[in-house]
DRENDO-1510 file (C-alpha; in Angstrom, 1 decimal, always signed):
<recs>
REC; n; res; u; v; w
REC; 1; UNK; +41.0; -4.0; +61.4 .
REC; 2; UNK; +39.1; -3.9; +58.0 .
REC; 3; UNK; +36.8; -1.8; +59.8 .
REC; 4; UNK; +39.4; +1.0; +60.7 .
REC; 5; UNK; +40.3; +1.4; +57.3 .
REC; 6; UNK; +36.7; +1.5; +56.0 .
REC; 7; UNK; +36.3; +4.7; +58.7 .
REC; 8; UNK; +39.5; +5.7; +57.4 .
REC; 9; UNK; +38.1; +5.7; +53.4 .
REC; 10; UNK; +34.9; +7.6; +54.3 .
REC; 11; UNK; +36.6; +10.3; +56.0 .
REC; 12; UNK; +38.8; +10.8; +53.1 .
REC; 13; UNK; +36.2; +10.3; +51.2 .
REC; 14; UNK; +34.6; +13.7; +53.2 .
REC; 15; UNK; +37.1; +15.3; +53.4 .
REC; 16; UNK; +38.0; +15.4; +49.4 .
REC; 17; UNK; +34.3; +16.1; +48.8 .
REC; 18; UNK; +34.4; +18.8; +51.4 .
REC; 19; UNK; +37.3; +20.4; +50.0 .
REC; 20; UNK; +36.0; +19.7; +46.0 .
REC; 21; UNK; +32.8; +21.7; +47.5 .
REC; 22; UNK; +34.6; +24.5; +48.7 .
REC; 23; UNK; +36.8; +24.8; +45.3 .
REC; 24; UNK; +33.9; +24.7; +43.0 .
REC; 25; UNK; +30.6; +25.6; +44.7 .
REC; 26; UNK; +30.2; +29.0; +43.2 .
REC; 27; UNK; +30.4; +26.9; +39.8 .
REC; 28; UNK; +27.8; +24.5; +41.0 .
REC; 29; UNK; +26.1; +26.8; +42.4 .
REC; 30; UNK; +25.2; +28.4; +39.1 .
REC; 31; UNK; +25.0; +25.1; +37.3 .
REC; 32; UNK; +22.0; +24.6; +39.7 .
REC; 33; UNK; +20.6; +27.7; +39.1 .
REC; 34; UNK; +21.0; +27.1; +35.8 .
REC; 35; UNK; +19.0; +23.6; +35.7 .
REC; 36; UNK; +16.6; +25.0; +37.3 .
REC; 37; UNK; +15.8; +28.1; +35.0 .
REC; 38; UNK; +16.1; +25.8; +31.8 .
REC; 39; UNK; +13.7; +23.0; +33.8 .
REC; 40; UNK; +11.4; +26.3; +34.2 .
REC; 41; UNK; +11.7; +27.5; +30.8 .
REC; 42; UNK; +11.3; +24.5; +29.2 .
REC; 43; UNK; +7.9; +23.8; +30.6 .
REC; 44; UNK; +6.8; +27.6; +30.1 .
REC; 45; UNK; +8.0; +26.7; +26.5 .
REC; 46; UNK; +5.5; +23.9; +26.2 .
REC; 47; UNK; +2.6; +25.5; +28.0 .
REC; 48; UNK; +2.8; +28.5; +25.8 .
REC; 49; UNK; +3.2; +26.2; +22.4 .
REC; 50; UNK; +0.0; +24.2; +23.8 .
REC; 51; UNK; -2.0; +27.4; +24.0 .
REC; 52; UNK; -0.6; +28.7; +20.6 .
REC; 53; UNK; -2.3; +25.2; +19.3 .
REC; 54; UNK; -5.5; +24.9; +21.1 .
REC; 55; UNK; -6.1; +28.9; +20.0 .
REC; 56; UNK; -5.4; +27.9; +16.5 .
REC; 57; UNK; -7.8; +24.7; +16.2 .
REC; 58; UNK; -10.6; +27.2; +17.3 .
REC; 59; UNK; -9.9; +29.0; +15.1 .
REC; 60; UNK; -9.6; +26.9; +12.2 .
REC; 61; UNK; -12.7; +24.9; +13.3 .
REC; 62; UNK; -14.6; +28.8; +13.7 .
REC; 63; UNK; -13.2; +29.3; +10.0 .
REC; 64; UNK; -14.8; +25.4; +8.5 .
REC; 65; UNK; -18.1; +26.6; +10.0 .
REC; 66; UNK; -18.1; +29.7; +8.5 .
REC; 67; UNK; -17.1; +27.6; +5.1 .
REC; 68; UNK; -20.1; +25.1; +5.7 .
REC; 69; UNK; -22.7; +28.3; +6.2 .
REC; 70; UNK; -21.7; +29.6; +2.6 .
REC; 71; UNK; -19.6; +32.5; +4.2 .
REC; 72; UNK; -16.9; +32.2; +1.1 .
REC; 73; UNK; -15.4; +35.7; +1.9 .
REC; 74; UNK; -15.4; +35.1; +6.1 .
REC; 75; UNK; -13.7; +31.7; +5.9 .
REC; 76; UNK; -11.1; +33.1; +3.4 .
REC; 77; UNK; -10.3; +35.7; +5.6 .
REC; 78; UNK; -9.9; +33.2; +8.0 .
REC; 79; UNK; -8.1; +30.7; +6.7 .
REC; 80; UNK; -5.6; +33.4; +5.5 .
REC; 81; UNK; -5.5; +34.9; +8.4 .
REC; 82; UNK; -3.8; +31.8; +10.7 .
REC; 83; UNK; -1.1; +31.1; +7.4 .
REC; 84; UNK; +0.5; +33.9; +9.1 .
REC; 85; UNK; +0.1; +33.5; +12.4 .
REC; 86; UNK; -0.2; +30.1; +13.5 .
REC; 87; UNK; +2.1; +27.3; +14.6 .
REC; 88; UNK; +3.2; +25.7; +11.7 .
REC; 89; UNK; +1.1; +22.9; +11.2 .
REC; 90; UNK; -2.3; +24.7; +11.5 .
REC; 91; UNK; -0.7; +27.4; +9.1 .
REC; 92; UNK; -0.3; +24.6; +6.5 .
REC; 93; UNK; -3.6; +23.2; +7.0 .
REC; 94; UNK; -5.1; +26.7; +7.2 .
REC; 95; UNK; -3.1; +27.3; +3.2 .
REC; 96; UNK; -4.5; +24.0; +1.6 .
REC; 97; UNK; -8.0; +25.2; +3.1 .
REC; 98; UNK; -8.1; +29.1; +2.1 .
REC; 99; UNK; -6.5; +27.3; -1.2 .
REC; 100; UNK; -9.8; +25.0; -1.4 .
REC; 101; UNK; -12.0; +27.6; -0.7 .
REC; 102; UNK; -10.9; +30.3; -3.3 .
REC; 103; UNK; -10.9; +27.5; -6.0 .
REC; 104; UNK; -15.2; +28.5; -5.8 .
REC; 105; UNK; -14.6; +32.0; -6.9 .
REC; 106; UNK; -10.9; +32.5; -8.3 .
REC; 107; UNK; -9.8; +29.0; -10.1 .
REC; 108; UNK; -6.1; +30.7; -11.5 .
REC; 109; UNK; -5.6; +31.9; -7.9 .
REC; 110; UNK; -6.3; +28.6; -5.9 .
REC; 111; UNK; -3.9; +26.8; -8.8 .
REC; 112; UNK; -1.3; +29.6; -7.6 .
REC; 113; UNK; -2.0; +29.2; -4.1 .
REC; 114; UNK; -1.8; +25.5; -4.8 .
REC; 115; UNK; +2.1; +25.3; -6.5 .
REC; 116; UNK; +3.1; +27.6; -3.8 .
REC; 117; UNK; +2.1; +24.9; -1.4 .
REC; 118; UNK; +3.5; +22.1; -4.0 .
REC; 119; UNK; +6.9; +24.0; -4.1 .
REC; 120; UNK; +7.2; +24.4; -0.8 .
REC; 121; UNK; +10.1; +22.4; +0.3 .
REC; 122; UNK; +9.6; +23.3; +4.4 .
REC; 123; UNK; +6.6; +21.0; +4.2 .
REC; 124; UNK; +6.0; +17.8; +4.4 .
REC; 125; UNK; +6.2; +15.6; +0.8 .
REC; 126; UNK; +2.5; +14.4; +1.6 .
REC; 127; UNK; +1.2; +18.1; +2.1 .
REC; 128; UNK; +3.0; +19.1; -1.5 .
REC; 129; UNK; +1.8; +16.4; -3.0 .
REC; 130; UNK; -1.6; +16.8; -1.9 .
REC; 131; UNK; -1.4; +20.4; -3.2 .
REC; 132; UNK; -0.2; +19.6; -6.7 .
REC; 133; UNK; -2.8; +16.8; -6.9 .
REC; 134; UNK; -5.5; +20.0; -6.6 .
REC; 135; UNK; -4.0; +22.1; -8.8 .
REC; 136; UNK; -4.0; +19.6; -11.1 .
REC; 137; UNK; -7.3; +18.6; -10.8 .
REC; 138; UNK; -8.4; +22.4; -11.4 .
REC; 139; UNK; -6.4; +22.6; -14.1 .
REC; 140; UNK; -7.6; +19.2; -15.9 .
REC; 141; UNK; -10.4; +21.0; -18.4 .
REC; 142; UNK; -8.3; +24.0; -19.1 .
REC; 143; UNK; -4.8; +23.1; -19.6 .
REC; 144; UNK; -3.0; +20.8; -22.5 .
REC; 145; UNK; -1.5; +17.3; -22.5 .
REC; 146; UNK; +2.0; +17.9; -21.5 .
REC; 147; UNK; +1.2; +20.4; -18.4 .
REC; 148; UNK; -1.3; +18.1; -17.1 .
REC; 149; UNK; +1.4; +14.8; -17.4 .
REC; 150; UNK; +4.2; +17.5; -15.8 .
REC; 151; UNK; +1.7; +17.5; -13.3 .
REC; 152; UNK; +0.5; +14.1; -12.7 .
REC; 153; UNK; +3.1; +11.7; -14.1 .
REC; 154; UNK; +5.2; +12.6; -10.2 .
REC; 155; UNK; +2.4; +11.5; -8.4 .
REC; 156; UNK; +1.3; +8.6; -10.4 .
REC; 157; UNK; +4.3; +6.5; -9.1 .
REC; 158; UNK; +4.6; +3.2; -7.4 .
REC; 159; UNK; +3.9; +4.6; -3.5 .
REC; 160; UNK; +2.9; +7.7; -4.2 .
REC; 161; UNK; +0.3; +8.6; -1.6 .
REC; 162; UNK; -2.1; +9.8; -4.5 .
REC; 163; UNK; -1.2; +7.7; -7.1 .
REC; 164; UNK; -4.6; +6.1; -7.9 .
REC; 165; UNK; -6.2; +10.0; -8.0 .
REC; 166; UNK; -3.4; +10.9; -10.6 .
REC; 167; UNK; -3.5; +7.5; -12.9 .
REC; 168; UNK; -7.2; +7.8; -13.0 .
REC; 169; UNK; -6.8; +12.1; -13.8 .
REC; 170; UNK; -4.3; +11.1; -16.7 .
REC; 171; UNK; -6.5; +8.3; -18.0 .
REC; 172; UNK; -8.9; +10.7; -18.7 .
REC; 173; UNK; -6.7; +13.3; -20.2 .
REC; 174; UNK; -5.5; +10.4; -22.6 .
REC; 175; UNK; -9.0; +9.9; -23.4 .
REC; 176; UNK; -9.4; +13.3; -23.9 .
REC; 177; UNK; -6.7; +13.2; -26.8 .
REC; 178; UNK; -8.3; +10.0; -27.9 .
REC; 179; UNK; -5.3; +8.1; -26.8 .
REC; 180; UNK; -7.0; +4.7; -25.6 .
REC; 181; UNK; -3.7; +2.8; -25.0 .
REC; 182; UNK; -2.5; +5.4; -22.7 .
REC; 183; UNK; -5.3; +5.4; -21.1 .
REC; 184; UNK; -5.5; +1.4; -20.6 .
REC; 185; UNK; -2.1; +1.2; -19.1 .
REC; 186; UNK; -3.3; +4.0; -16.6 .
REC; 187; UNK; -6.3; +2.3; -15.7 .
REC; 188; UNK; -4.3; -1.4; -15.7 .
REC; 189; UNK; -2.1; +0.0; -13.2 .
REC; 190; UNK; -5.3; +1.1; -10.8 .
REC; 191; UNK; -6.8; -2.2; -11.4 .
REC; 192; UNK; -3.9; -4.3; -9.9 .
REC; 193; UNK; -3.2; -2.1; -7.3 .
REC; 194; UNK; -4.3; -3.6; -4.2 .
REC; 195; UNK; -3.5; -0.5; -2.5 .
REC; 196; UNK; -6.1; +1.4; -4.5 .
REC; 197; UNK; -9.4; +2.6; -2.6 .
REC; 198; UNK; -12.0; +0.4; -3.4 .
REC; 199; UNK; -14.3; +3.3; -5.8 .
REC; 200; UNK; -11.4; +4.4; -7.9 .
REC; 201; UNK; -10.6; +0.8; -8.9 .
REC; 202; UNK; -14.4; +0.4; -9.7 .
REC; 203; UNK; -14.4; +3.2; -11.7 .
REC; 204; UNK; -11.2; +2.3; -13.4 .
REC; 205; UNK; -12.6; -1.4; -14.3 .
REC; 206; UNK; -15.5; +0.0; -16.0 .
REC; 207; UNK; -13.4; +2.6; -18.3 .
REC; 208; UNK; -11.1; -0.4; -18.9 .
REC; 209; UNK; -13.8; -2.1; -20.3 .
REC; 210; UNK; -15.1; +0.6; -22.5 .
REC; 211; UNK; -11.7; +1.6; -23.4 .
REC; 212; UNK; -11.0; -2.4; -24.8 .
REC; 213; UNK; -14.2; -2.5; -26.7 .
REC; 214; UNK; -13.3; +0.8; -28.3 .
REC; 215; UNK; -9.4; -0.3; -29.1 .
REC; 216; UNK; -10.9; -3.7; -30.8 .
REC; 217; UNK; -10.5; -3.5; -34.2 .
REC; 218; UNK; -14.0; -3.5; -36.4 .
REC; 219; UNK; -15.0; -6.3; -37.8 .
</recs>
């Protein structure tokens, strides 16, 4: 018996499937279609975006050679060249780059290109930072006290990727104002950083030291 009414359950089973069919297959039809195309397009999608990158790292690896042969002018053109037209993380790397190499010839207009990058709020936090930490280092011997701390006191907090780079940088522009206990706490906070790199620490023990001798008052 139980078998009669399982035969009985598939065939109404069919039959509601066969008629659900007949009621919507025009719709599912073009669903179909539909996950096909998108299936398609989505793969074209990622070929195309895989060519787009391997054109730009070419190019952007041509542009660093022409930078290592002395070709100033070339690489810049380069460099400039995929800010505009490649996918976006190339065209970032491409910025810092052209950035770096017009700092040789045209300082004011690499510390431009440089806050552009800084105030950039598309990018990523460790590509701005990276750019104000250069315009700030081209700026060190030029500009006064306050713009460089504007600059540098951001980066030179607890986690900041560049920290150690910017406490050592505003050391020196203490020093610079002869301001030795600025400086020490600068250079304390490198020292006890275990996150520090290893030569920024070194050179921050031996300003400590000179900076100590030099706050000690004369006998």
């Amino acid at each position: 018996m139980s078998d009669i009414f399982r035969e009985v359950d598939e065939e109404v089973r069919q039959d509601r499937a066969l008629a659900f069919w007949n009621k919507h297959q025009s719709l599912l039809l073009v669903i179909a279609v539909l996950i096909v195309v998108a299936a398609g397009g989505w793969k074209f999608w990622q070929s195309q975006q895989q060519k787009a990158a391997e054109a730009a790292d070419e190019k952007f690896q041509a542009a660093l050679v022409l930078s290592r042969d002395g070709k100033a002018a070339e690489a810049l053109a380069a460099f400039e060249a995929l800010a505009k037209d490649a996918p976006t993380g190339y065209a970032t790397l491409a910025r810092l780059r052209g950035a770096a190499e017009m700092a040789a010839t045209d300082r004011p207009g690499a510390v431009k290109a440089y806050d552009a990058l800084a105030s950039d709020a598309s990018l990523d936090s460790l590509f701005r930072d990276d750019a104000r930490l250069r315009a700030a280092m081209l700026r060190v011997d030029q500009a006064d006290r306050k713009e460089m701390e504007d600059r540098l006191t951001p980066l030179a907090a607890p986690g900041g990727a560049f920290r150690s780079s910017a406490r050592e940088l505003l050391a020196l522009v203490d020093l610079r104002a002869d301001d030795v206990e600025a400086a020490g706490r600068w250079l304390d906070q490198i020292v006890i950083d275990n996150g520090a790199p290893e030569a920024i620490r070194q050179r921050a023990e031996a300003f400590l030291g000179l900076v100590r001798s030099d706050s000690k008052p004369a006998k």
